[in-house]
matplotlib code that plots the C-alpha trace (Angstrom):
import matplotlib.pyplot as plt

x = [0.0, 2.8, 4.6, 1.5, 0.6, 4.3, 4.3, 1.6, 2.7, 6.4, 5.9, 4.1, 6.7, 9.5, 6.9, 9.1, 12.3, 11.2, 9.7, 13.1, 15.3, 13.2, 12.7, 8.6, 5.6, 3.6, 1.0, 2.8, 4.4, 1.4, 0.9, 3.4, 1.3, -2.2, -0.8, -0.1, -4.0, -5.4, -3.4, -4.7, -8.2, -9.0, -7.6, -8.3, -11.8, -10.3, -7.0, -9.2, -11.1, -8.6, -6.9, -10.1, -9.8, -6.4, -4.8, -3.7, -0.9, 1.0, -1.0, 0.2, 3.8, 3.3, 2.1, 5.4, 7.3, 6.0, 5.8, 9.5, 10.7, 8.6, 10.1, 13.6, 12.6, 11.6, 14.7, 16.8, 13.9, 15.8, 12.2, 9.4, 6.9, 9.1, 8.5, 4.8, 4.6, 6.6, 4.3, 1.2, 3.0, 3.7, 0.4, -0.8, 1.3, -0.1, -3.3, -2.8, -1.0, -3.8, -6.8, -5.2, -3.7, -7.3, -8.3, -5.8, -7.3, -9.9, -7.5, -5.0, -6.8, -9.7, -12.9, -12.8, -9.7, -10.6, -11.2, -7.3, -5.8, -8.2, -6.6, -2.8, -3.8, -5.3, -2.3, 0.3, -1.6, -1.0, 2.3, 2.9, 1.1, 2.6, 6.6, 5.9, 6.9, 9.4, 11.6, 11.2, 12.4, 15.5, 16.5, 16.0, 18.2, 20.6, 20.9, 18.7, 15.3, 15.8, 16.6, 12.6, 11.8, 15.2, 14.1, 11.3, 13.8, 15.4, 11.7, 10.0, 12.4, 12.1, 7.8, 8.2, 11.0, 8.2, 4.7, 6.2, 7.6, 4.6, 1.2, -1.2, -0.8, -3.1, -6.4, -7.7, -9.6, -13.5, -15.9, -19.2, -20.8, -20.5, -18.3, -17.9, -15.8, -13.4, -14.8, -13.4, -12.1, -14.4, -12.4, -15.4, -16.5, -13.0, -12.5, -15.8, -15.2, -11.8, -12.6, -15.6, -13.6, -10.9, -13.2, -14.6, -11.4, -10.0, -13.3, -12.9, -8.7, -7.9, -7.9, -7.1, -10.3, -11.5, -14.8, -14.8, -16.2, -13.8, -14.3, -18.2, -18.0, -15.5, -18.4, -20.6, -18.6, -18.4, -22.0, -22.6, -20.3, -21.9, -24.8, -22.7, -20.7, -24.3, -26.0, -22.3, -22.6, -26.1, -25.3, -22.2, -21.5, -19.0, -19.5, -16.5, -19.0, -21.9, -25.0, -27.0, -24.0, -25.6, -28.8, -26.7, -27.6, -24.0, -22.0, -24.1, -24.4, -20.4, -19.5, -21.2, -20.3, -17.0, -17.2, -18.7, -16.5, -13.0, -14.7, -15.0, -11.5, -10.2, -11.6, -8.8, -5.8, -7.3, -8.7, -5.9, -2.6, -4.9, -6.1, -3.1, -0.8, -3.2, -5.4, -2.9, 0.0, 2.4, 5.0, 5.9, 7.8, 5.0, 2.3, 4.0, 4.2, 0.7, -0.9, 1.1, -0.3, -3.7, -2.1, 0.2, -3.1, -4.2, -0.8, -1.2, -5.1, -5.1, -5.3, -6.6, -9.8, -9.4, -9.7, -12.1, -14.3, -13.6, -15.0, -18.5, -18.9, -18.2, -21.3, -22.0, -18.2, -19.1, -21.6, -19.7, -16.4, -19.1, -19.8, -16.2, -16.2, -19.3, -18.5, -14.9, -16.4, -18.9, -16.6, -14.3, -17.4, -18.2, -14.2, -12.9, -9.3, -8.4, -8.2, -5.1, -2.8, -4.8, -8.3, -7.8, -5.3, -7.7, -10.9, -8.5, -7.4, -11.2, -11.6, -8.9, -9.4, -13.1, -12.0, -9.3, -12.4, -14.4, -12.7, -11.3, -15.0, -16.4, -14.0, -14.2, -18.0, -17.9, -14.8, -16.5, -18.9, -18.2, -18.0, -13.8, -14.3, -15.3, -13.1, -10.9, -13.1, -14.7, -11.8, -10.8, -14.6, -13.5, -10.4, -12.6, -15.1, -12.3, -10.4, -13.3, -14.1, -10.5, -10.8, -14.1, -13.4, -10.5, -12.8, -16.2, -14.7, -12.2, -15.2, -17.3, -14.1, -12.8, -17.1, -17.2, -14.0, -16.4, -12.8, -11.6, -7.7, -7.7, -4.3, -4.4, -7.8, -7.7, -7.0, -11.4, -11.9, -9.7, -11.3, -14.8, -14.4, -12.8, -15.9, -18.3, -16.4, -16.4, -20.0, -20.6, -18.2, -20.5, -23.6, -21.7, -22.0, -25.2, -26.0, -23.7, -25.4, -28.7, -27.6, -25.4, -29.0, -31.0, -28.4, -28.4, -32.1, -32.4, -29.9, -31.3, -34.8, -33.8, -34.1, -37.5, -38.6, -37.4, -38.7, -42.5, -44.1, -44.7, -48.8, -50.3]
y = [0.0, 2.2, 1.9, 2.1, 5.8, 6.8, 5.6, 8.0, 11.5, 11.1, 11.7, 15.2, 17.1, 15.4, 17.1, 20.4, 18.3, 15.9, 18.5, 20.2, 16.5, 15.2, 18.4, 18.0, 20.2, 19.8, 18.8, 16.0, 14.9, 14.8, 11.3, 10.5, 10.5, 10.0, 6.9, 5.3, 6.6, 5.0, 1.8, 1.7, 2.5, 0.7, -2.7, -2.9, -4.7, -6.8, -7.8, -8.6, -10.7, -12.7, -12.8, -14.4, -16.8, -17.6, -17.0, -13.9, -14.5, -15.7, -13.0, -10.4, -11.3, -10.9, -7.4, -6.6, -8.2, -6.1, -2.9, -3.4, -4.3, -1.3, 0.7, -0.1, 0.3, 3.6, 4.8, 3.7, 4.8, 7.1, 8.4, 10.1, 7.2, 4.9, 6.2, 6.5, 2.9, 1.8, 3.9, 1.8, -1.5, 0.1, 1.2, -2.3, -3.6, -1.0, -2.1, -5.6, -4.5, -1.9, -4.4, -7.9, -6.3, -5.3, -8.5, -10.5, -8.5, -11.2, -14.2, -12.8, -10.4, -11.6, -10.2, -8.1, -6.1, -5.3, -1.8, -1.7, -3.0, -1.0, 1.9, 0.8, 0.3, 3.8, 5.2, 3.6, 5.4, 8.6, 8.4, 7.3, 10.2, 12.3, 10.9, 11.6, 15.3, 15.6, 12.7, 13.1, 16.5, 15.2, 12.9, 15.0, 17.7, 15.1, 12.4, 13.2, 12.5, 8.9, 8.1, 8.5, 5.5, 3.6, 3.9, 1.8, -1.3, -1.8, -1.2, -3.8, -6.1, -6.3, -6.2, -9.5, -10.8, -10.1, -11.3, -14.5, -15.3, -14.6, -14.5, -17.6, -19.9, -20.1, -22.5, -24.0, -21.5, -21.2, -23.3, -22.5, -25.5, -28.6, -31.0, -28.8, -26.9, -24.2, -20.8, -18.8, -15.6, -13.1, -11.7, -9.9, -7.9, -7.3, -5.5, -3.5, -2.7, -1.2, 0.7, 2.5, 3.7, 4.1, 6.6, 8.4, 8.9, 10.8, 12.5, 14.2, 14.4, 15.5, 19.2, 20.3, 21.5, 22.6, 20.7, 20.6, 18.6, 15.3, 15.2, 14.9, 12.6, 10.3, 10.3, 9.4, 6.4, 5.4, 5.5, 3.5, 1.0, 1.4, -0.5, -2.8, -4.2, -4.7, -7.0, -8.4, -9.0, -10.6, -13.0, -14.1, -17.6, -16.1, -13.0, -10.1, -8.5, -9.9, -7.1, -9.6, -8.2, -4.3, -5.4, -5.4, -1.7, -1.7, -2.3, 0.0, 2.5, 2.6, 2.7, 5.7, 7.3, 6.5, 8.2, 11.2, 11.7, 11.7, 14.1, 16.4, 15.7, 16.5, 19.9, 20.3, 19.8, 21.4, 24.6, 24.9, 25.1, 28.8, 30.0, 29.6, 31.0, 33.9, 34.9, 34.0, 35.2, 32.5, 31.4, 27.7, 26.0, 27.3, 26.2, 22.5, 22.3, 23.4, 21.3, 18.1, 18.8, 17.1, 13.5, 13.9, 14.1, 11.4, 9.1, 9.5, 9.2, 6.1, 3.7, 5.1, 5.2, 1.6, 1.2, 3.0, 1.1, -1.7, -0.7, 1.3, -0.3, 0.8, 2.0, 4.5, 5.7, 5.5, 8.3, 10.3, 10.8, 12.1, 14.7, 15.8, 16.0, 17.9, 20.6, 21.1, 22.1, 24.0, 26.0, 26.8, 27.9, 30.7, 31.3, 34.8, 35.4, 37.5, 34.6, 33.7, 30.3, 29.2, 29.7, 27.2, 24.9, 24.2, 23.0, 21.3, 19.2, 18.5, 17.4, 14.9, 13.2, 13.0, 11.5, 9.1, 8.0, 7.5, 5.7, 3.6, 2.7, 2.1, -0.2, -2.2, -2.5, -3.9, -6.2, -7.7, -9.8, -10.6, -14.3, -15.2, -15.7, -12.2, -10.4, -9.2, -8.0, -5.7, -4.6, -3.6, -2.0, 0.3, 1.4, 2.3, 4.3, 6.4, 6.7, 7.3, 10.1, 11.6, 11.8, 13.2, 15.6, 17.4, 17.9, 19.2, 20.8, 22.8, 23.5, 24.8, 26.6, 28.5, 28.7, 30.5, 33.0, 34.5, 34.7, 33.1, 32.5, 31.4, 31.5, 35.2, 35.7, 38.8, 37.4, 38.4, 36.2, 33.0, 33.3, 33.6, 30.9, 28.5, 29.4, 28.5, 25.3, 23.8, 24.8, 22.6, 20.2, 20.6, 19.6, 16.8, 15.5, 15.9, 13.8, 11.2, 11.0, 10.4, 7.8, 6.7, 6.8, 5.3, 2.0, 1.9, 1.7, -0.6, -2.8, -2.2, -3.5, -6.8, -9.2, -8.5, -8.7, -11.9, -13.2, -12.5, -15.3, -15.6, -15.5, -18.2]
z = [0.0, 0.9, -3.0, -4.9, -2.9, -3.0, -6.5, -7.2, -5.4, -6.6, -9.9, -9.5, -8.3, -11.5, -14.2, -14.8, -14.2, -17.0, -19.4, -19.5, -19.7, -23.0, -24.4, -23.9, -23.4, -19.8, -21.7, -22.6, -19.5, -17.7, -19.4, -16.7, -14.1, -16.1, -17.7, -13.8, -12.9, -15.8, -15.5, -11.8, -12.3, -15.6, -14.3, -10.7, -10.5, -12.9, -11.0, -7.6, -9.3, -11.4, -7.6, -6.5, -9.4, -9.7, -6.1, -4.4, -2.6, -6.0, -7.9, -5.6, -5.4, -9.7, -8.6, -6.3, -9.2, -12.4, -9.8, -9.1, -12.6, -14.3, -12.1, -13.4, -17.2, -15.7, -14.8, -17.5, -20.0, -23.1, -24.4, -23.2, -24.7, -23.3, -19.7, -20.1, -21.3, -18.1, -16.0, -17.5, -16.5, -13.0, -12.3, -13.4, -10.7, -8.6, -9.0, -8.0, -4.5, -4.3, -4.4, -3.0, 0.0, 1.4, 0.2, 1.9, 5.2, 5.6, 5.3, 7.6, 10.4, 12.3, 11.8, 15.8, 14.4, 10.8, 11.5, 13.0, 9.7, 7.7, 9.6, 9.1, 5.5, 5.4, 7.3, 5.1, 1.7, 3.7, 4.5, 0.8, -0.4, 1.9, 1.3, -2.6, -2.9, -0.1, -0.6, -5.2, -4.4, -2.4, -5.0, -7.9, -6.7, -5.2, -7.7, -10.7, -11.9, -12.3, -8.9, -8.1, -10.0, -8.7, -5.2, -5.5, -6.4, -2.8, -1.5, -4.0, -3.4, 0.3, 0.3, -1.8, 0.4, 3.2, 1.3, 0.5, 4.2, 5.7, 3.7, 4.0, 0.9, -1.6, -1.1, -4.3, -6.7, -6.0, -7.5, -9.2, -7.5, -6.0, -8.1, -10.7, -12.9, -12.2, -12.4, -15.7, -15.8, -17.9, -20.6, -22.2, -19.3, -18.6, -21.7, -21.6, -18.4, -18.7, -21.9, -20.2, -17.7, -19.7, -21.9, -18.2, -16.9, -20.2, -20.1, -17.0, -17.4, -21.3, -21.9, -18.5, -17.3, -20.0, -21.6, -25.4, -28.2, -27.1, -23.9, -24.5, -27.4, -24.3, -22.1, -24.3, -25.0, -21.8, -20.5, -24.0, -22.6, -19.4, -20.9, -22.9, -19.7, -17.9, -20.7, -21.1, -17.0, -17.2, -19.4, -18.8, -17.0, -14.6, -14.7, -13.8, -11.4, -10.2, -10.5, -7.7, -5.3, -5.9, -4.0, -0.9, 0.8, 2.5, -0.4, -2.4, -0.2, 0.4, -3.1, -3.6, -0.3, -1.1, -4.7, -3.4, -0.3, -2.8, -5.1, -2.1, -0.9, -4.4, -4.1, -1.1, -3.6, -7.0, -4.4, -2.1, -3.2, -5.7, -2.5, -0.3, -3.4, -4.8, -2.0, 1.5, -1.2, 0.2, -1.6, -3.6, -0.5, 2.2, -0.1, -0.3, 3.3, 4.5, 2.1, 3.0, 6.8, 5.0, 4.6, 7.3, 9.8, 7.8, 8.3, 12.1, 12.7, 10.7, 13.4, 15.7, 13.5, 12.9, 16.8, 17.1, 14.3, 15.8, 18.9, 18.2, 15.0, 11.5, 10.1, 13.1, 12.9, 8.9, 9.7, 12.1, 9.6, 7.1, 9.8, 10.2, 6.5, 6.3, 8.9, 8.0, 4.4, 5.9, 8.0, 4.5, 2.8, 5.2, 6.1, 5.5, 3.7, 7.2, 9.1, 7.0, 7.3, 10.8, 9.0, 5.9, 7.8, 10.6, 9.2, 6.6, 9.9, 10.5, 7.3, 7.3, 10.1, 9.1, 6.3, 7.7, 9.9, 6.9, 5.1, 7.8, 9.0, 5.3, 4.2, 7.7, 7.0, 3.4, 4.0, 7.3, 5.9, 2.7, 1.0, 0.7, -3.0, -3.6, -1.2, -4.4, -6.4, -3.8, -2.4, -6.3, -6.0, -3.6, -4.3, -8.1, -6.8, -4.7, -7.9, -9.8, -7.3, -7.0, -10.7, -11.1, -8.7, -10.3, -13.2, -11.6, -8.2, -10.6, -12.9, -9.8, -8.9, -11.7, -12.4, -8.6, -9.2, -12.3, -14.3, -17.6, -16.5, -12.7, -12.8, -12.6, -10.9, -8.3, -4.1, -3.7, -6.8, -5.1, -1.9, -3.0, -5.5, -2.6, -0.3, -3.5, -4.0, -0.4, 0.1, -3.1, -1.2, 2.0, -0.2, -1.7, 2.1, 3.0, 0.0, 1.3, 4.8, 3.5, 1.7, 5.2, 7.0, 4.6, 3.9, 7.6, 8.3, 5.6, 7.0, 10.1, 8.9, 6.8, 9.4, 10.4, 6.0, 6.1, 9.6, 7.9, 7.0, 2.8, 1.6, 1.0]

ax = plt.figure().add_subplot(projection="3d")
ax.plot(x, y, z, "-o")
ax.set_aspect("equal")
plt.show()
């Protein structure tokens, strides 16, 4: 979990460096980072389920594997397309560590601590996410740009070292029945699926914020194969995703929570580095170090949350972290620009550890009670929707942003225009919530009511 996050955030900070070594426009090596997002979010349903299928433990040590050795290619890469390729092949290793390590939760952790290795899971994406820019930085002004991707060797090849000394061996793949024949992988839904979100991720990514003719016609494309991948679903013998598992209020209900909760917390790192920069008039270094206070809170609240899941229960901690969310973004919406550094970074803190709470509590309540042969595939369910969020949310919250500061280039929008197009954003943001805790309530009562719909006795 820790090299797939660090994996992601230590590329950002290379982009000028590697614009400048191969000669490129930023336009260009932005596929640097896009092409590892893609890879991850295209592929991961797909790799928890094939890990359902085929084995996890042997899948995942693939994963640490490809990770490590498309890390390498990285380094040594002579061309710009040659990097981007090797970015795909890390993210698709990525992926796999991504969705089998929450997987592997269930095998490994009993079901009274969940919540805690939820929480070190959630703390290790932190830490990774928050290592990213501060330690790329060191080694690009140290030992070059190349040395970001090198890193990653030493640290691949101890994680396998460590999954294959101590992870449970593989049991025998799952069976559709009784006596019968080995479940197949579905190759069909695979590829629908990975197109259509394939098409909605370069929907919401290409152009930079801006929504023309292509982005439409990508979006377009994808709800088209939206409906393609649920016939495809329906009739398939095995298929990718079961749509039966959707009638389940909890899993539901937490995939879109989860969804709409990243699209909120990607309004905190499109909004805040313009309104600490333009409207707080800090400078580059400050603006790096307030906004990595967001995932360092995160890093150290991590477990606690898990504990705490563990010990009122995950939906009702589900519920609360929506709160923290909630009134942090409130609190932004109505905060004035006089309150300075101490105004943003404090209900940024509230946010967070709303957040680390959240998602602590929501995964803990899905990956409870779950059947072992779909643990992958849910687990790659969720780390979808908050990639699915995360993504849409750099496209709509900047939309609502730049929308809010009523100017055509934000990047020289007047400190009054900033300020009241971050208090627009996060009152979108707080809206974004309240939508999310109906839905909390509702999945809750529903849940809540189940036993007594099936305790009444059938007519007739």
């Amino acid at each position: 979990m820790l090299l797939s996050s660090l994996g992601t955030s230590i590329a950002n900070v290379a982009l000028p460096t590697l614009a400048q070594a191969f000669t490129a426009s930023f336009q260009a090596v932005q596929w640097i980072v896009l092409a590892y997002l893609l890879a991850i979010t295209t592929l991961i349903v797909s790799v928890g389920r094939l890990g359902d299928i085929a084995g996890r433990r042997r899948l995942l040590l693939a994963g640490i594997v490809l990770f490590t050795m498309a890390s390498t290619l990285c380094g040594v890469a002579p061309a710009l397309w040659l990097l981007i390729a090797a970015r795909a092949a890390q993210g698709l290793g990525a992926a796999i560590m991504m969705a089998l390590t929450m997987a592997l939760v269930g095998e490994t952790v009993p079901k009274e601590k969940t919540g805690s290795a939820m929480g070190l899971l959630g703390t290790m994406s932190a830490t990774g996410t928050a290592l990213g820019p501060s330690l790329g930085g060191v080694l690009i002004s140290g030992l070059g740009w190349r040395a970001i991707f090198f890193v990653n060797i030493p640290l691949g090849i101890l994680t396998f070292v460590l999954a294959h000394r101590t992870l449970p061996v593989d049991r025998k793949g799952p069976k559709t029945g009784p006596k019968t024949h080995q479940v197949r992988f579905d190759n069909v839904g695979t590829v629908l699926l990975a197109l259509t979100l394939a098409a909605y991720a370069l929907a919401m990514t290409v152009g930079r914020g801006s929504f023309g003719p292509i982005n439409a016609a990508l979006l377009l494309a994808s709800v088209f194969g939206a409906g393609l991948f649920v016939l495809a679903e329906a009739r398939a013998p095995s298929p990718l995703i079961r749509l039966a598992m959707f009638g389940n209020p909890v899993l539901s209900a937490s995939l879109a929570m989860s969804m709409l909760v990243s699209t909120v917390m990607m309004a905190t790192l499109v909004v805040g580095p313009f309104y600490l920069s333009r409207a707080l008039g800090l400078d580059t270094a400050s603006v790096g170090i307030i906004v990595s206070v967001g995932p360092l809170v995160a890093a150290l609240t991590g477990v606690p949350a898990g504990r705490i899941a563990d010990r009122f229960g995950a939906q009702r901690m589900t519920i609360i972290g929506l709160f923290g969310i909630g009134a942090g973004s409130l609190i932004l919406s109505m905060m004035p620009a006089t309150l300075g550094i101490p105004g943003y970074i404090a209900p940024s803190v509230v946010i967070t550890v709303g957040y680390a709470l959240f998602q602590t509590a929501n995964n803990t309540a899905v990956m409870t009670n779950i059947r072992p042969d779909q643990r992958g595939v849910i687990s790659g369910m969720l780390n979808l929707a908050r990639n699915l969020g995360l993504i849409t949310g750099a496209s709509v919250m900047g939309a609502v942003f730049a929308l809010a500061s009523a100017t055509v280039d934000i990047t020289t929008a007047g400190r009054e225009s900033i300020a009241t197009g971050m208090r627009i954003t996060f009152a979108v943001a707080a809206a974004l919530i309240v939508v999310a805790l109906a839905i909390a309530v509702g999945s809750r009562a529903l849940v809540t009511r189940a036993p007594l719909r099936r305790t009444t006795p059938p007519r007739g």
